[in-house]
N, C-alpha and C positions, 0 to 999 in steps of 0.2 A: 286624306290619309296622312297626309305631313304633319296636319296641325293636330289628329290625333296621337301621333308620334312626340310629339312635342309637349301633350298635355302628360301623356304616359312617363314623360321625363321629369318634368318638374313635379309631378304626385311622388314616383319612388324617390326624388333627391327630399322632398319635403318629408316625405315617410320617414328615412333612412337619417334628416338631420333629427327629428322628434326624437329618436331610439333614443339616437346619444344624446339630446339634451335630458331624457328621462334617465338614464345609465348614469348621468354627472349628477340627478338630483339625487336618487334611490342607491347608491352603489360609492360609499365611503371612499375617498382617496383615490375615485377615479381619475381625477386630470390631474393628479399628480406627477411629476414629469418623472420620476422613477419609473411609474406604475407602465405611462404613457410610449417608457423607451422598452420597457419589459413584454411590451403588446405587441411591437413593432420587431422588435429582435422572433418573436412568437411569430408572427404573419408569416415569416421567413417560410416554415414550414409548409405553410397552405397555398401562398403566393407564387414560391419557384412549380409546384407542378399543375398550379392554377392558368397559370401562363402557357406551360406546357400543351395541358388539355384545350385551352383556347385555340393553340394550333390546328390542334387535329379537331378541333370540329369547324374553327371556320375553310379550311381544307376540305370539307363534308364527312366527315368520317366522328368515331367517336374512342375513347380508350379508357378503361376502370381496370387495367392490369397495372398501372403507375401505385397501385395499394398495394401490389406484391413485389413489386420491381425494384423501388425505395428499401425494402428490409432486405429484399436478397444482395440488392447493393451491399448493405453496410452490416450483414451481417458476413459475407465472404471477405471483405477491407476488413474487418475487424477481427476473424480467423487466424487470416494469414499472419494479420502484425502482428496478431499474441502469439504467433506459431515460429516467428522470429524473422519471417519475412521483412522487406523494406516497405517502408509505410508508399510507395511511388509505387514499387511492384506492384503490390494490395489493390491499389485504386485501381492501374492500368488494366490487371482479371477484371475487378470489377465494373469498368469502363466496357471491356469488352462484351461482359456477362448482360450489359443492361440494353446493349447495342444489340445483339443477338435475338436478345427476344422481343426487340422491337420490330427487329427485320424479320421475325415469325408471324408477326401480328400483319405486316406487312405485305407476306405472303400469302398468308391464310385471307387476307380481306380482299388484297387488290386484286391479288392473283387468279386465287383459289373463289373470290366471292363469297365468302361468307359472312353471314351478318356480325358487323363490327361487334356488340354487344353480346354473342356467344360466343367467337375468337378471344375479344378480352377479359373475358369474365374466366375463360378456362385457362389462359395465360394466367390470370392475376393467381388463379386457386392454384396452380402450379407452380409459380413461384414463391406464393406464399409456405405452401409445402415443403420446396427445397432450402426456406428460409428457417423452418422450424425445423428442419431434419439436420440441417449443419449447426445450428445455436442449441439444439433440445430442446425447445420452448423456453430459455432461460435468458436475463437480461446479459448481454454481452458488453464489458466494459474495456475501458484501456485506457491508459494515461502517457498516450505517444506525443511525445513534446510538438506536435505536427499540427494534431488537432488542437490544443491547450492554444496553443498560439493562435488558432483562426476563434478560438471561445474568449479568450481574453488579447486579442491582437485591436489594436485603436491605431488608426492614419489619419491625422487631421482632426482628431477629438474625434470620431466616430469608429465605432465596433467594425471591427473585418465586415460582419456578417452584412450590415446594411452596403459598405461595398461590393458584396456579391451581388446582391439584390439589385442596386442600382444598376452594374453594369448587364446586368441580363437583362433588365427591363431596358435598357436603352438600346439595347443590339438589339433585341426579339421588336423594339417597335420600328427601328427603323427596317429592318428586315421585314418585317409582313404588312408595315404600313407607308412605306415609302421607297418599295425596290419593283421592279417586273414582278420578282418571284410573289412578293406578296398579293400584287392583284392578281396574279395566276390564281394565287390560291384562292381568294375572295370567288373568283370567278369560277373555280372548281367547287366549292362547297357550295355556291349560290344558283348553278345552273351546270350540270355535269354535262349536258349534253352538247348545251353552248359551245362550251369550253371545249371538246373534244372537235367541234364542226369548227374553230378557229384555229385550230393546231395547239392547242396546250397541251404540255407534256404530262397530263394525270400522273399516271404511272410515277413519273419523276417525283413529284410534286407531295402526293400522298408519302410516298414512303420519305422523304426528308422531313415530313410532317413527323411520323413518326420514330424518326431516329433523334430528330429534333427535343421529342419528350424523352426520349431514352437518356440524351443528358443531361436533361432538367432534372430527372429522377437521378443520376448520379450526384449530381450537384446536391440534393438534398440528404442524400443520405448522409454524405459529408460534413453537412449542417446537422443533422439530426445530433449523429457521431460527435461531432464539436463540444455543440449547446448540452447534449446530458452526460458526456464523457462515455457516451456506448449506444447502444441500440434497444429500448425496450424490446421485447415480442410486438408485431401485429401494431407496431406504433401508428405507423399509415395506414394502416386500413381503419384507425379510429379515424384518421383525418378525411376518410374517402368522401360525406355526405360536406364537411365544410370543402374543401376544393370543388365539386361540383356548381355549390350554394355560391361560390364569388365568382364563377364563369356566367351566371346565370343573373346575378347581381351585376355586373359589370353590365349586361346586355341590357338591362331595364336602365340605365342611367344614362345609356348611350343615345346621343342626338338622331341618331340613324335608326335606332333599334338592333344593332349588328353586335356582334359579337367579337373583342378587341381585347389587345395587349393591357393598354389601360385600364381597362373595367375588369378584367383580371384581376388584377393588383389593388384595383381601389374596394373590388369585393374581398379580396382577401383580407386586406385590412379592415372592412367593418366587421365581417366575421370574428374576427381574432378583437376585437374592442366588444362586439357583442357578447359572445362566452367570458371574456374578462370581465366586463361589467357585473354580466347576473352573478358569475362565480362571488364575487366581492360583497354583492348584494346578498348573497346567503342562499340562492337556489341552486335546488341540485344539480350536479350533472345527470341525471338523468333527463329533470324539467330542462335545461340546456340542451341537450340532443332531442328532444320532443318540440322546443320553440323555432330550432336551425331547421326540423320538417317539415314542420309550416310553413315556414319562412319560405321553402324551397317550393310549396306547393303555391304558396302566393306569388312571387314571384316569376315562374313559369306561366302560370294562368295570366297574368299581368302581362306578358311577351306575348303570348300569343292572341289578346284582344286585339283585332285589326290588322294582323300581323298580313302584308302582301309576300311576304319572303318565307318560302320553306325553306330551308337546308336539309340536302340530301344526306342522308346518312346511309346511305346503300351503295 
């Protein structure tokens, strides 16, 4: 089972290097270090709640309300500052707002038992709702000297934005992959019952899972906010199938077959170089969202040939 593990690893790394070598032959000015840094500042978006979602499932649990959570964020921060509120206040509601309904999710699943995937799905449709009900369905913009500065702010020759990125991927790995709490969690998404006949504090554990993504999703909407100077409508919920796509990528490239911080982030970056690619290349977004469900279908099916490890989602 190890060395099928391992044959499963070097096929996706070999798959996943072909892409790109086909993307840099087929796709104009791909490696071009503009193009290259414009992919990376982009990942931002799929990466922060990619990481997230990695939480709460190797936790065992699952979340798709992070598609509605991200615009309620940044469309209430964005309300208030054009309503003349302080750009600090703005975030601290919306810090709250994103908390709140993480610890509903929390409730509703750990508590209450519900299957994670109709608690998040009515969350996500809920707060998508209250997303559109306070913007009107209309792009919400602003030019708060706050955000301008994290969209064009450079420390060291590098953009703010890949500072945020790095320092959440380096706390979220040493936090879930080199503390107790992380193997609690390992050992709570990998065998619930174990974990409960040892004294693991479940209970605890889930719901820090899940508050946990609640600030990755404020964290992004900030980013979102930043990089376009406002909020499209529904912007995350177009990104829902790519965040999924690099939790699931990351898990095919992994030595173990598990599901990790790292492979989080290294799926979010193929994802964000793969749509960049074909985009360049001249296919549509449409054929781009029809290649990323494949992708997802291949990739799932490829995790679980051989797989000895369920993860409990219940």
């Amino acid at each position: 089972m190890v060395e099928f593990a391992k044959i499963k690893n070097i096929l996706s790394l070999l798959l996943f290097s072909a892409v790109i070598v086909v993307l840099a032959l087929i796709a104009p000015g791909f490696l071009a270090f503009n193009n290259l840094m414009s992919v990376l500042i982009t990942s931002a978006f799929i990466a922060l709640p990619a990481m997230g979602l990695a939480v709460i499932m190797l936790s065992g649990s699952f979340d798709l309300s992070f598609a509605g959570i991200i615009g309620l964020s940044a469309v209430i921060t964005l309300t208030m500052v054009n309503s003349g509120s302080s750009v600090f206040i703005a975030l601290a509601v919306a810090f709250l707002a994103v908390l709140l309904v993480e610890l509903l999710n929390g409730f509703f699943i750990v508590d209450m038992g519900i299957h994670p995937w109709l608690t998040t799905i009515a969350t996500m449709l809920t707060a998508m709702g209250l997303e559109r009900a306070i913007s009107q369905g209309h792009f919400v913009s602003t030019q708060a000297p706050f955000f301008l500065a994290i969209r064009h702010g450079i420390f060291l020759c590098v953009p703010v934005i890949f500072w945020l990125l790095a320092v959440v991927f380096l706390l979220s790995t040493l936090l879930f992959h080199k503390t107790p709490f992380g193997k609690h969690a390992y050992a709570v998404g990998g065998n619930l019952q174990a974990a409960l006949k040892v004294g693991i504090k479940v209970r605890i554990i889930k719901y820090a899972a899940f508050l946990l993504m609640g600030v990755l999703c404020w964290l992004t909407a900030i980013t979102y906010i930043s990089q376009l100077s406002g909020y499209p409508p529904t912007a995350a919920y177009i990104s829902l199938l790519d965040v999924i796509l690099s939790v699931y990528i990351g898990m095919s490239v992994s030595k173990k077959g598990i599901i990790s911080i790292p492979g989080a982030l290294f799926g979010a970056v193929f994802v964000a170089l793969l749509a960049n690619g074909l985009g360049l290349a001249g296919v549509s977004s449409y054929w781009i969202k029809l290649a990323e469900g494949f992708l997802v279908i291949l990739v799932i099916l490829g995790n679980s040939l051989g797989s000895d490890e369920i993860v409990q989602l219940d």
